[in-house]
C-alpha positions as CSV (number, residue, x, y, z in Angstrom):
1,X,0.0,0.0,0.0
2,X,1.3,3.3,-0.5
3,X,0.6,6.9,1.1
4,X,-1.7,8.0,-1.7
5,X,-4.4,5.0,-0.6
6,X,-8.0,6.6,-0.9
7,X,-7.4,9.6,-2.7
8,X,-9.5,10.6,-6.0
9,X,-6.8,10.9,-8.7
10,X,-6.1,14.6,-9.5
11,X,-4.4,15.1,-12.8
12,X,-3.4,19.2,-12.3
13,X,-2.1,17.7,-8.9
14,X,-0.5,14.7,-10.2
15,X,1.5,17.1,-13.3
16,X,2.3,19.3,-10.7
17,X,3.8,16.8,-8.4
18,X,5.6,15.4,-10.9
19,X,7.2,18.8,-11.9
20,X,7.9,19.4,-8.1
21,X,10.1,16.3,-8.4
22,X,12.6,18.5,-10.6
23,X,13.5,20.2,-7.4
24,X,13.5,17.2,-5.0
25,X,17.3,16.0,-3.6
26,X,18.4,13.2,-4.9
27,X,21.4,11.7,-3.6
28,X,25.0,11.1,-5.5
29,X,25.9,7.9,-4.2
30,X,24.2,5.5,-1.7
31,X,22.2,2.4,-1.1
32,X,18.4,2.7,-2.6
33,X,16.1,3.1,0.1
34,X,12.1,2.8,0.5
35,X,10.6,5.3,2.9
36,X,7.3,4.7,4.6
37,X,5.0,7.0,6.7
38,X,6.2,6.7,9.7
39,X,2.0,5.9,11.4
40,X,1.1,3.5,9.0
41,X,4.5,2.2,6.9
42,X,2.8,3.0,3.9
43,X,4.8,3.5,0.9
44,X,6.1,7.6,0.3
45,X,9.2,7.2,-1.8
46,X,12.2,5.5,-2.7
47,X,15.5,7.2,-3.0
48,X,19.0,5.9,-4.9
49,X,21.7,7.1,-6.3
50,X,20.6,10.1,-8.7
51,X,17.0,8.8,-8.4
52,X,13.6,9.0,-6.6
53,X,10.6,7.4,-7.1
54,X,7.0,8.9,-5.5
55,X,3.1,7.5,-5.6
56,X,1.3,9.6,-7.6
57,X,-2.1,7.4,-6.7
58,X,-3.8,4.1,-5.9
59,X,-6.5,2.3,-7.1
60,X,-9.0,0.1,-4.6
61,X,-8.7,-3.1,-3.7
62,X,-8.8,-5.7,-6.3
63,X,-9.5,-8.7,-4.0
64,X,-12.8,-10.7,-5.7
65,X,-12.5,-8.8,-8.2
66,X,-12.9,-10.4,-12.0
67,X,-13.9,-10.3,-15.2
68,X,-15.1,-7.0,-16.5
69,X,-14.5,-5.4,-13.5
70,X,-11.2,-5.7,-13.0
71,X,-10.5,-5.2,-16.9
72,X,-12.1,-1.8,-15.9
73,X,-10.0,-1.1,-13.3
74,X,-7.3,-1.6,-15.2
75,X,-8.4,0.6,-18.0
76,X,-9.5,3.0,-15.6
77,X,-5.9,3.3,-14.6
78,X,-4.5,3.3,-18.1
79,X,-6.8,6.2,-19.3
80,X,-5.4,8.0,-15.7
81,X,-1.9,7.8,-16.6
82,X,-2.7,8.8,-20.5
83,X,-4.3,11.6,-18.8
84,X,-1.4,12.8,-17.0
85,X,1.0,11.8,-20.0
86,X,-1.3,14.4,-22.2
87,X,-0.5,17.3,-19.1
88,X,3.1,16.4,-19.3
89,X,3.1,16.2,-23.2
90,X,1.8,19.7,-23.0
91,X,4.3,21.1,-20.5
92,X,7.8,19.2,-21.7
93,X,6.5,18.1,-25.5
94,X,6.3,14.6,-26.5
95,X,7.2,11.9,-24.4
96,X,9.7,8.4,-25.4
97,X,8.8,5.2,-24.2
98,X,10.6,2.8,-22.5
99,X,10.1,-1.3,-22.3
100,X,10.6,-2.4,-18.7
101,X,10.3,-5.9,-20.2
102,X,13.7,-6.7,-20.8
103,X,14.7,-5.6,-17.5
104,X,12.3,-7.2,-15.8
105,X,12.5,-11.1,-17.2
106,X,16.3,-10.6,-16.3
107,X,15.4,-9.4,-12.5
108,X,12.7,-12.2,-12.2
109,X,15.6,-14.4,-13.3
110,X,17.9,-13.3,-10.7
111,X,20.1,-11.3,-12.5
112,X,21.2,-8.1,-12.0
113,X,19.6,-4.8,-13.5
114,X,20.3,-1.0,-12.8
115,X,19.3,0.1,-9.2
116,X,16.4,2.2,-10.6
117,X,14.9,-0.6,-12.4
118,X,15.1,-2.6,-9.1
119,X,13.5,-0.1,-7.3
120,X,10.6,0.2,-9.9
121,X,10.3,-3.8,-9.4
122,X,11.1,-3.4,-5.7
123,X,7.4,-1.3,-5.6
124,X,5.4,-3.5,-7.9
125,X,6.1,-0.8,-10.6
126,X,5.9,-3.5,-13.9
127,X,4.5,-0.7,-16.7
128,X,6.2,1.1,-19.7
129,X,8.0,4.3,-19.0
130,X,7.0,7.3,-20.2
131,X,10.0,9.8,-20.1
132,X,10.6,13.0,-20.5
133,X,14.0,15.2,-21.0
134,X,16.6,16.4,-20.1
135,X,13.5,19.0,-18.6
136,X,15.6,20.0,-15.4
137,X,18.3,21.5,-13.4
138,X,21.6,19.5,-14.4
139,X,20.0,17.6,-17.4
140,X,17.0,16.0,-15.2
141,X,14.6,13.9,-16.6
142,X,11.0,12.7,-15.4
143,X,8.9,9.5,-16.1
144,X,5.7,8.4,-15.2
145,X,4.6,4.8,-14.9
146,X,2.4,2.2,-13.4
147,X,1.5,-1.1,-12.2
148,X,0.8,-3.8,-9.5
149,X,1.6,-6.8,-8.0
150,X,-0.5,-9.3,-8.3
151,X,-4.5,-9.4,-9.7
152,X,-5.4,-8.3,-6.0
153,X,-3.1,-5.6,-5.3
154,X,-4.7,-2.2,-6.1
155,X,-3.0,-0.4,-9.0
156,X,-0.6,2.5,-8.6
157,X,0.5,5.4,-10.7
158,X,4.1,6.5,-9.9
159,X,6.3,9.6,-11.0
160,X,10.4,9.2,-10.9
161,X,13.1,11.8,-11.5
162,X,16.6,10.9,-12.5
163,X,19.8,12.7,-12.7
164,X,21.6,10.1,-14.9
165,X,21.5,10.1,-18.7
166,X,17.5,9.2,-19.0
167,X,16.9,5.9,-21.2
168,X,15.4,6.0,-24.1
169,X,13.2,3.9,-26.3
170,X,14.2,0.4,-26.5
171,X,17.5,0.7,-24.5
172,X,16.3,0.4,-21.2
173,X,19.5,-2.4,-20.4
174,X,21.2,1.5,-21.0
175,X,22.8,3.9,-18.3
176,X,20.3,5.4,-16.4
């Protein structure tokens, strides 16, 4: 579960947390750490070296959920994040996408992928990237992204903000 549980997504909120992210510290060096709320635990952010990853939202519950129900619920994310990718197209022009495919069969398989990918995986975050930049101080990029863990898990919309060379499309095993 993350922080962002029960809240009605927002997209002028979400595009203008995701621009705040531009700003946000990231560190040079480090191990990558989750941070939780410290009453509940709930998910806030995850931090690495020249990365941080926020919750942007999250979906309800998908336990007994099935069928057409939960294909909305997945679309109803999907149109959420094309939402917000629309704001963001608007503010920074057009977005690249990235595959987190690769990178992910090699992490299910054990093997090693860049920090911020196992970060992403770390938080359930499975979905294409869709990155923009460089749109900040010091060549920053942004991404937005999605996904969940299993078919119960709610779904969750995440922003990221990387001071590495940002990937681009279908080189996602590249620096980040």
């Amino acid at each position: 579960m993350t922080s962002r549980a029960g809240e009605t997504f927002a997209v002028d909120r979400a595009a203008a947390e995701v621009g705040e992210l531009l700003d946000a510290p990231l560190p040079a060096t480090g191990p990558t750490t989750a941070e939780g709320d410290p009453a509940t635990g709930e998910w806030t952010a995850t931090v690495g070296a020249g990365f941080r990853i926020v919750p942007l939202w999250e979906g309800g519950q998908l336990t007994g959920v099935y069928g057409p129900e939960w294909d909305e619920a997945q679309e109803t994310a999907a149109a959420l994040l094309a939402s917000l990718a629309r704001a963001l197209d608007c503010r920074w022009g057009p977005h690249r996408t990235v595959r987190l495919d690769g990178p992910l069969m090699r992490w299910q398989a054990g093997s090693p992928v860049e920090p911020l990918f196992a970060a992403l995986f770390a938080e359930d975050l499975y979905g294409d990237l869709s990155v923009w930049g460089p749109v900040g101080p010091g060549g920053r990029w942004v991404a937005v992204g999605g996904g969940h863990s299993d078919g119960d898990a709610p779904l969750v919309l995440a922003a990221l903000v990387g001071d590495r060379t940002a990937p681009g499309p279908g080189d996602a095993d590249g620096p980040l």
